[in-house]
N, C-alpha and C positions, 0 to 999 in steps of 0.2 A: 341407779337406773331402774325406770318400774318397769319390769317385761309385759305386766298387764293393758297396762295403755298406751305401750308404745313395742310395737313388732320389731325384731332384732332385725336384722341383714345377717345372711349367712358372713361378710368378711367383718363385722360389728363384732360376732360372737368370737371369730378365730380371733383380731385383735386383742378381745377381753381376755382371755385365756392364754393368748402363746404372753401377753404382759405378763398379769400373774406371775405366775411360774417363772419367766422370767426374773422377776424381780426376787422372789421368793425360794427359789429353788435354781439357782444361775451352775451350780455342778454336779448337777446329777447324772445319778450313772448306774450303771448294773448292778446289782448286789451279789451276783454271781465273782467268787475270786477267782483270778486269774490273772497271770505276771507274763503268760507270752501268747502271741495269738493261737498257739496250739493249743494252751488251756483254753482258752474263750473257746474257740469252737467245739471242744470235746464238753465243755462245762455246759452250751448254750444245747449240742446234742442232749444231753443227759437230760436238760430241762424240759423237754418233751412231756406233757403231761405229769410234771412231778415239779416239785418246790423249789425254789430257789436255797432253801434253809435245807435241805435232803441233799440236792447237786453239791452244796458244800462241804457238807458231812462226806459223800462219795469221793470228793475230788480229794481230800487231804488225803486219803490212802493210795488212792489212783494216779495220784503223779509221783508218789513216791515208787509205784511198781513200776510204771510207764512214765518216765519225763521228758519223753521228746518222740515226736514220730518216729523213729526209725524202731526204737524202742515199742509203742503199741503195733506198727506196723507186722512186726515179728513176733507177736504174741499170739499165745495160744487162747483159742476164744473158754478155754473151759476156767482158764485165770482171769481175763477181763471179766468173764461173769460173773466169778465169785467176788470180782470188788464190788460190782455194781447190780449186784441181786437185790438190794433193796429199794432199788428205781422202780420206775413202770418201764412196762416193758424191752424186759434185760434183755429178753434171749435176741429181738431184733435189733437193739443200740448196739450188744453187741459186737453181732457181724456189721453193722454200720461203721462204727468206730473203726474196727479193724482195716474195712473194706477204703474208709477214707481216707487212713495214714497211707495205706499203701498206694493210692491214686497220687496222693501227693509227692510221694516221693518216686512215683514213676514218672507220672505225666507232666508234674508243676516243678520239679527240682527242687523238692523240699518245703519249695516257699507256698503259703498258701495265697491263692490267687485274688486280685483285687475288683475282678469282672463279675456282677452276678451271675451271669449265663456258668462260666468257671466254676463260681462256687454250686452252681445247682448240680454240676453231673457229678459232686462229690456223693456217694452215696450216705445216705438219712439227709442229706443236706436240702429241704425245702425252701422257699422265698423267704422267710422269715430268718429262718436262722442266716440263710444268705445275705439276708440284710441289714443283721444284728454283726456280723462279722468283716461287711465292709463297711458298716457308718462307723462300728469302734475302733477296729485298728485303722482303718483307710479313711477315716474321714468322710464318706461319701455322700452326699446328700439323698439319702434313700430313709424310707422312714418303714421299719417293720413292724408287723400288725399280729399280734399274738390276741389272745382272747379279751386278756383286760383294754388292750389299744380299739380293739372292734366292740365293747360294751362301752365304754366311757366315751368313744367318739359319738358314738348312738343315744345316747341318753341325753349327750350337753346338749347334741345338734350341730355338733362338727359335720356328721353324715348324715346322710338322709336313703332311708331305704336301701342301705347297702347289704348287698345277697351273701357277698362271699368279702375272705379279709381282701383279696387286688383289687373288689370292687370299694371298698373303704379308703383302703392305701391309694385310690389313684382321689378317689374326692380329697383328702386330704393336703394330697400333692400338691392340688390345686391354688391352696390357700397359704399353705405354710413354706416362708422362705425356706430357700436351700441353705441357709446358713442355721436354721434353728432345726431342720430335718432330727439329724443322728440323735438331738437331745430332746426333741420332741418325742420319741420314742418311751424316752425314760421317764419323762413331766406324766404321760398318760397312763403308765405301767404302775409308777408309783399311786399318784392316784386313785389306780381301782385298783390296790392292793389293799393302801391304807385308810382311804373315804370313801369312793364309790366303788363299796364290795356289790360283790354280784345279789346277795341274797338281801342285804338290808345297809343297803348305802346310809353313810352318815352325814345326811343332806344337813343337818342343824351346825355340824360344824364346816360346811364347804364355804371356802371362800369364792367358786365358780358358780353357785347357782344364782345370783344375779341374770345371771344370761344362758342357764341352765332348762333346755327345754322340758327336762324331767320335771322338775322341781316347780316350771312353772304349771305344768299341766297341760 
C-alpha cells in the first residue's frame, strides 16, 4: 500500500493493524504474572509508573507474605512496604493495596467485582487498571489506555488529537470490535514496549508503518 499517493481512511488503518497482530500475535497477554485475579490486580496496582520486569521481581515475595486478600487486608502497611519499597511510589501503593483488600472483602464478598464503576471506588484503582482487570479475568470488551496504548495509537493514526487516555480509549472503541477489545490492549502495549518505543521507535523493522502515520510524515 503506498500511503504517499493514496490517503488512508481512519477504518483502512484499524483493519491493517488489528490484521496484523491478529495474524501475528493471536495470544497476547500481560507480561505481568499472576495465577488469580487478586494477583493481576495487586500486580497491575504495583505497575503504576514502574516496570513490568520490577512488579515481577516484587510480586514473588509479595504473594508469599500476602496470598490472598484476607491475608493483605490484615497487614501491617510497615511490612507491605518493605516488600515493595522498590516500586515507585511505595508509601501510596501501599495504603492503596491495603485499603483495596479490605473494600473487597467488606463491600464485594471477597470477590472482586466485574463492573468498572465497582472497580473504580477500589482505592488506587483508576480506569485503566479497571479495565486491565475486567477485560482479563471478566472478558469484557473495554480496552485500557496506559501510556504506551495512548503513544502508539497516536503515532499510527489510530487517534487523532486525543487530550486525555478516555479521550483515546473512546476513539478507539469506535473502530475496534468488541471481541478483539481485551487483546487489543496487549497488541499496542507490546508494541510500544518492543518497536514503538517512546524515544526512538524502530520504524525500520515495524511491520505497521505501511499505514503508519508517523512513519509516513
Amino acid at each position: 500500500m503506498d500511503t504517499k499517493k493514496k490517503r488512508i481512511t481512519k477504518k483502512a488503518r484499524f483493519d491493517f493493524v488489528i490484521d496484523y497482530f491478529y495474524r501475528n500475535n493471536p495470544n497476547a497477554g500481560t507480561e505481568l504474572r499472576y495465577a488469580t485475579p487478586y494477583e493481576l490486580i495487586v500486580a497491575v496496582m504495583l505497575s503504576a509508573q514502574c516496570t513490568d520486569k520490577r512488579v515481577n521481581i516484587i510480586t514473588r515475595v509479595f504473594f508469599e507474605r500476602f496470598p490472598d486478600l484476607s491475608d493483605l487486608a490484615n497487614a501491617k502497611e510497615a511490612d507491605v512496604y518493605e516488600v515493595i519499597k522498590s516500586c515507585s511510589y511505595p508509601n501510596s501503593k501501599t495504603r492503596n493495596l491495603i485499603g483495596m483488600a479490605k473494600m473487597v472483602q467488606e463491600d464485594f464478598n471477597g470477590i472482586l467485582p466485574e463492573d468498572i464503576k465497582d472497580l473504580m471506588k477500589l482505592p488506587g484503582v483508576g480506569r485503566k487498571t479497571a479495565n486491565v482487570v475486567a477485560s482479563v479475568i471478566y472478558n469484557k470488551p473495554v480496552l485500557a489506555v496506559d501510556t504506551h496504548v495512548f503513544r502508539v495509537s497516536a503515532r499510527i493514526g489510530l487517534t487523532t488529537d486525543a487530550k486525555t487516555p478516555l479521550d483515546a480509549e473512546n476513539q478507539l472503541l469506535k473502530y475496534i470490535p468488541e471481541n478483539k477489545r481485551p487483546i487489543a490492549h496487549h497488541w499496542l502495549i507490546l508494541h510500544g514496549r518492543y518497536i514503538c518505543k517512546a524515544r526512538k521507535p524502530k520504524c525500520e523493522i515495524c511491520q505497521v508503518k505501511p499505514v503508519c502515520r508517523y512513519f509516513s510524515g
